[in-house]
N, C-alpha and C positions, 0 to 999 in steps of 0.2 A: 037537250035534256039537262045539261049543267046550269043553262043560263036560264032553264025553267026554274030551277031550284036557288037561285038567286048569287050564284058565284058569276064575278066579274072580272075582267080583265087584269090579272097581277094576284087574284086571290090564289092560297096553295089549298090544293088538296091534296091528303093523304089517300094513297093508293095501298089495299090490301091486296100486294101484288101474287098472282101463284100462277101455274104452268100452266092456262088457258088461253082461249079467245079474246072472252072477254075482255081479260086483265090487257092483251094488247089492244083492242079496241079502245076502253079508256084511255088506257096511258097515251095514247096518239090522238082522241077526240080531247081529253084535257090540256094538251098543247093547242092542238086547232083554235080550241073556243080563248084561244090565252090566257088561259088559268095554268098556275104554277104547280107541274106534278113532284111530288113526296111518293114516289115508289117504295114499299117499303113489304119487309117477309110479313105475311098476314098474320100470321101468330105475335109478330113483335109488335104489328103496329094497331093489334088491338089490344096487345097485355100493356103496351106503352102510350096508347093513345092519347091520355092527358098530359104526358110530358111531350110525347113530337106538338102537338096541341101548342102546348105553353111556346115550345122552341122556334114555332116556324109560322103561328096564329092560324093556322089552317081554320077553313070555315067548317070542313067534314073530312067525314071519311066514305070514301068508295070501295065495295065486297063486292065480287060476283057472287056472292052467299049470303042471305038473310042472315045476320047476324045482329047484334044490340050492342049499344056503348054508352057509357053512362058519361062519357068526354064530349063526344060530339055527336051531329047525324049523321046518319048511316045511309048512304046512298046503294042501291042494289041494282044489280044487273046492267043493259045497256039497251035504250030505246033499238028499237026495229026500222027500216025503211032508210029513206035514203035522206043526207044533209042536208037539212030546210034554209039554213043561214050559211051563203059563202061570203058573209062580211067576217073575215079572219081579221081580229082587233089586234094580233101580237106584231110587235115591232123587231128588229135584224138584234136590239140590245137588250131586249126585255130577256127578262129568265124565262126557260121553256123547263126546267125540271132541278129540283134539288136533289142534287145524287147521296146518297151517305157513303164515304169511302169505307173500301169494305180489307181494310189490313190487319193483322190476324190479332194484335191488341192493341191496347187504350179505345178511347171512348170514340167513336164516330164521329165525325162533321161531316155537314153539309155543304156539298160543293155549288155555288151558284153558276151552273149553265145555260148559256145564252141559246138563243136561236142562230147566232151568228157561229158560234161556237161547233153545233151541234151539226150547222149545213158544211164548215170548212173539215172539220174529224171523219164526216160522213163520206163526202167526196176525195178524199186524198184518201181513202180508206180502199174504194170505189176503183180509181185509179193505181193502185199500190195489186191492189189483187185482181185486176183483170176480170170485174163484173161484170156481168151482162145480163140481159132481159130472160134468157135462159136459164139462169143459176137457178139455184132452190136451195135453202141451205134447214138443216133440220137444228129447229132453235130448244135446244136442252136445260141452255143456261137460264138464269131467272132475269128478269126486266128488271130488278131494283139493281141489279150489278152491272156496270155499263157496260162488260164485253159483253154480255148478254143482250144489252140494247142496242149495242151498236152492228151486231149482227142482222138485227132486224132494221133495224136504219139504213146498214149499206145496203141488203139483198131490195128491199122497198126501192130505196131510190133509185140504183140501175134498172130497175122494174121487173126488179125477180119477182121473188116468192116464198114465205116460209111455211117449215111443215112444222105444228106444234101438236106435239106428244108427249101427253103427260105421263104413258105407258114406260117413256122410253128411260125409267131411273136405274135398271139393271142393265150392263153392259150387253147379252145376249138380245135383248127386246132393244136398246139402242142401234143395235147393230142391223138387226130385222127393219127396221124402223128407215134406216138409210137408203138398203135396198129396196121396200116394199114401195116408197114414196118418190123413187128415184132422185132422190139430193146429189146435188153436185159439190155442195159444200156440209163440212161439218165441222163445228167449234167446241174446242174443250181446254177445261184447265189440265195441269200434270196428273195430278189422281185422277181423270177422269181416263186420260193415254194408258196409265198406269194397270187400271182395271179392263179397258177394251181390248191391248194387246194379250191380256191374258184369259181372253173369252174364249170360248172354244170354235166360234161363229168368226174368230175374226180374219180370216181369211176369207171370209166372202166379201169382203168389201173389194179385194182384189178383181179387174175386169167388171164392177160395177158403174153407178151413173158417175161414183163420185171422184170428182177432180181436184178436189183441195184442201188437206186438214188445214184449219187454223187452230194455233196455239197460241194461251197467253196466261196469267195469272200466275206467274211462278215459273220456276227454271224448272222446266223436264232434262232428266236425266239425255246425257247424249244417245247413249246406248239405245236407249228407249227409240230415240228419233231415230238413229241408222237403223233399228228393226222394220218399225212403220214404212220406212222409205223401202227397205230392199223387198216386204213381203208385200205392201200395194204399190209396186210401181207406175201404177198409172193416175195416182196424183200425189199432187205437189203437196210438198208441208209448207205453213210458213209460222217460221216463229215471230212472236209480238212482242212487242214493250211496250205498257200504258201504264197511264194512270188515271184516277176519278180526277185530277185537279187540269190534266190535260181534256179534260172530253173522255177520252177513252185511250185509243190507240196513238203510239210516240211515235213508233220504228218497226219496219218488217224486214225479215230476214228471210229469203229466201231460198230455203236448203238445196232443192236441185239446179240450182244459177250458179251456188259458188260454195261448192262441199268442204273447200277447204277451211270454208270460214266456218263453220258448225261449232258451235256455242257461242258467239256472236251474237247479239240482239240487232244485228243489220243495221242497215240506212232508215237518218231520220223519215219521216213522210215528206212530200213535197213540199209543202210548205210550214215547217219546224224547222230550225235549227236545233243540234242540240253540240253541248261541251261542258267538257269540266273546267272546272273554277274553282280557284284556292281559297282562304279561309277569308281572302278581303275581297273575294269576289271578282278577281282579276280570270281571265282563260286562259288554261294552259294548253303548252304545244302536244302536239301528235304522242301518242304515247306515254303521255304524264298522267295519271291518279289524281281526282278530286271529285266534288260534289258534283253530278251530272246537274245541268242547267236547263231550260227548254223553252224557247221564247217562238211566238208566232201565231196567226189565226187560231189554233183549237187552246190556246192557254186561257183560262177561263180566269175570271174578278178576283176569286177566292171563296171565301169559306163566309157562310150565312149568320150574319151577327155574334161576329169573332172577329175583329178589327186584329187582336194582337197574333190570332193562330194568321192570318192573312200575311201581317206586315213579316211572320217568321218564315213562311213560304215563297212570299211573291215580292219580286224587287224590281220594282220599273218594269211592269207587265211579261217579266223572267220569271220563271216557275224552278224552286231549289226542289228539287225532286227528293233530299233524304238517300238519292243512294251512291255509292264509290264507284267509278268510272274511268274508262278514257275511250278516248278514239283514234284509231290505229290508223296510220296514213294515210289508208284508202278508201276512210271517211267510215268505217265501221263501229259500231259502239260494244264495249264490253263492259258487262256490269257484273263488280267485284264483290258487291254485298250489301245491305241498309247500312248506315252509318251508325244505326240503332244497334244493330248483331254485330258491331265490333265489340271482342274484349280486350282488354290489354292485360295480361297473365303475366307476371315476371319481368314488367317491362316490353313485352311482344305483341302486336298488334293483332289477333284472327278471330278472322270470319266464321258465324255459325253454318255458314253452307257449308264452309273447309273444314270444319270439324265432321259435319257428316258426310260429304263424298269420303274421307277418309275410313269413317268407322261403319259406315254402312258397307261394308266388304267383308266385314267379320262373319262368321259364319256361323249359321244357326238363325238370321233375320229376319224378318219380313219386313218389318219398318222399321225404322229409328229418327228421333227426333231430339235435337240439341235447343237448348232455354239459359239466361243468362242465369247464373245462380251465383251465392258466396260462400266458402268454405269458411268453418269456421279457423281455421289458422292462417292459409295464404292468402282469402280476398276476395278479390273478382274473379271469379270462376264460372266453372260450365255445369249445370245438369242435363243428364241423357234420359229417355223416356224410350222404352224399347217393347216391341210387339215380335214375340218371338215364335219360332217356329216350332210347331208341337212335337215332335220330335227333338229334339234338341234341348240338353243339359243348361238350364239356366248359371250353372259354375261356373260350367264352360265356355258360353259367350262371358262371359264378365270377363274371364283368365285373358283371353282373346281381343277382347274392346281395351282390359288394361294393357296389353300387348303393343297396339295399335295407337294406345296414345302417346302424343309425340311427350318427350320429358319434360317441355318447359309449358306444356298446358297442363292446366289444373282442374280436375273435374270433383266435381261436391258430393255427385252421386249419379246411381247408375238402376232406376225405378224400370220394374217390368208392367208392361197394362196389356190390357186386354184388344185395345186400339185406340190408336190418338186421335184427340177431341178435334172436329173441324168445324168451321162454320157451310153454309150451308153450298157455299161457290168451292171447298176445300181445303179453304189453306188451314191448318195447322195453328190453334189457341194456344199458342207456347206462355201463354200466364197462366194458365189453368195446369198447365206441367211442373210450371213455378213450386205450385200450390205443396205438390207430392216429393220436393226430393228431403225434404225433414225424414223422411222415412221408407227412402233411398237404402240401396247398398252400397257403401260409401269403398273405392276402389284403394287398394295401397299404392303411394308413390315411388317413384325414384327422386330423393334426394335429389 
């Protein structure tokens, strides 16, 4: 069907990717036919269609939905019957899809992944989690987010099976959804753990088919994990570290192998290295702090006509990951925070994660979210962004979060909302929180 409509080996096309059939059907025939997929959320990539157009020369775009675009043609739906052409034209180096990194600000690039790339992340993925032709994993996340795809990658290749339910956006119907379709696996980011262990349904996953959460997109709370673990014992968690510029998946950590290590981002995959590196790129020993580094099979070229965003990431096929690290002697990785979410307050180094495991204990919360802000007198500072509990005296969490902050941090202000803005995988638009603390409740300090 692509190659009836005139796209050829290396041309990209834009995928209006949503929680269907179809959408996976293309995205897997557009690789087939070796045309370069542009997965992208179907609302961006038809309000944005002349700019990814311009950015990536796309020949069209592909909708499971009759839709119009006045940027390019609009390809719909997906031919019937069975593959007429198995001359597969793509090569082990050619690009098989332009992923857009999907971190909570700045502007997106396009990550270029190989087919080469795509078969080493898939299989070390495959092998890390113990797939088989039996699995079945219920896919919730979207196909333009690589854990998302690469869920469907690895259950395919072991020769499982996914269940895709577009039903499944409410935690109670996700959870139905597991059982009804009997999955052995299930993938979510933290807000996704965050809302299912609070379903009323979720103890029915306990004694059902399913035998392995995977985690990744973000640090879930530990607490969180020791819940999930002690109330479905009968499968595994495993937590993940990825990235778009790796393929997808870095490192698994496997909670019931080795409980001690719990907040750990686990061992590299088989075939990755990873370590930290100091500021001239040197690796440092067991237990030192630096940039985590990541060289091997799934580290991909870089970044699609962006030579300089490339040369700043990627150093002699070594991928600078952007985040604080080490590796603790028994080959364990721990990640300290982006190097982005450092502030320096007063001379002091901390982390936007260590500002909120601290202040999300305050009482009266529901959620809390820190952003880099500047005070008008000290500088670099922090704003807080809080979704508070209805019950509960908005004074009074403030008296309480100023309580809790420590003296030599500086906070700019302390805004109530209603709930904090996420993209559509959940992480937290902490530039859009930016936006709001001018009209903050600004906390008193201690000298």
């Amino acid at each position: 069907m692509l190659r009836e409509t005139g796209l050829e080996r290396g041309d990209r096309l834009l995928l209006a990717a949503q929680l269907d059939l179809d959408t996976v059907v293309a995205y897997l025939a557009t690789m087939y036919a070796g045309c370069v997929a542009v997965p992208l959320p179907a609302a961006q990539c038809f309000a944005e269609a002349r700019t990814f157009a311009a950015a990536t020369g796309a020949k069209a775009i592909w909708s499971s939905t009759l839709r119009e675009s006045s940027a390019l043609p609009v390809i719909v739906g997906v031919a019937q019957g069975d593959v007429q052409d198995s001359n597969v034209a793509a090569e082990p180096t050619d690009i098989a899809v332009l992923n857009a990194t999907s971190g909570s600000t700045g502007k997106p690039r396009l990550v270029m992944v190989t087919h080469a790339n795509l078969l080493a992340n898939t299989e070390a993925i495959v092998r890390s989690q113990l797939l088989t032709s039996d699995d079945r994993a219920l896919l919730q996340l979207p196909l333009h987010y690589c854990f998302g795809a690469s869920v469907l990658h690895s259950h395919f290749w072991a020769g499982g099976s996914v269940v895709v339910d577009r039903r499944s956006m409410f935690a109670n119907r996700l959870i139905g959804s597991i059982v009804d379709h009997a999955c052995t696996s299930f993938a979510g980011v933290p807000f996704t753990y965050e809302q299912i262990i609070a379903a009323a349904d979720f103890d029915h996953l306990a004694g059902s088919s399913l035998k392995r959460f995977l985690q990744a997109g973000g640090k879930l709370e530990i607490q969180v994990v020791e819940s999930i673990v002690a109330r479905v014992p009968s499968a595994d968690f495993y937590v993940m570290y990825g990235q778009t510029e790796a393929t997808s998946r870095i490192s698994t950590f496997e909670v019931h192998r080795h409980p001690a290590k719990l907040g750990s981002a686990g061992m590299p995959l088989d075939n990755l290295k990873v370590f930290p590196v100091d500021a001239d790129f040197r690796p440092l020993a067991a237990g030192r702090s630096g940039e985590l580094a990541v060289c091997g099979a799934s580290v991909t070229a870089g970044y699609w006509n962006d030579v300089d965003g490339t040369a700043e990431r990627f150093v002699n096929g070594t991928l600078l990951t952007g985040d604080v690290g080490h590796v603790d002697e028994d080959g364990f990785i721990w990640i300290e925070g982006r190097i982005a979410d450092f502030l320096k307050m007063r001379g002091m180094r901390v982390s936007i994660g260590e500002i909120e495991a601290r202040l999300r204990l305050a009482e009266g919360i529901s959620e809390i979210a820190a952003f880099p802000a500047c005070h008008p007198r000290y500088g670099e500072a922090f704003g807080l962004a809080v979704v508070a509990e209805k019950e509960h005296d908005r004074a009074g969490i403030v008296r309480d979060l100023t309580r809790r902050i420590d003296p030599l941090w500086i906070c700019a202000g302390i805004n109530f909302v209603d709930s904090l803005p996420r993209n559509d995988v959940g992480k937290i638009l902490r530039g859009r929180l930016a936006e709001s603390v001018a009209h903050a409740c600004m906390p008193k300090f201690r000298e």
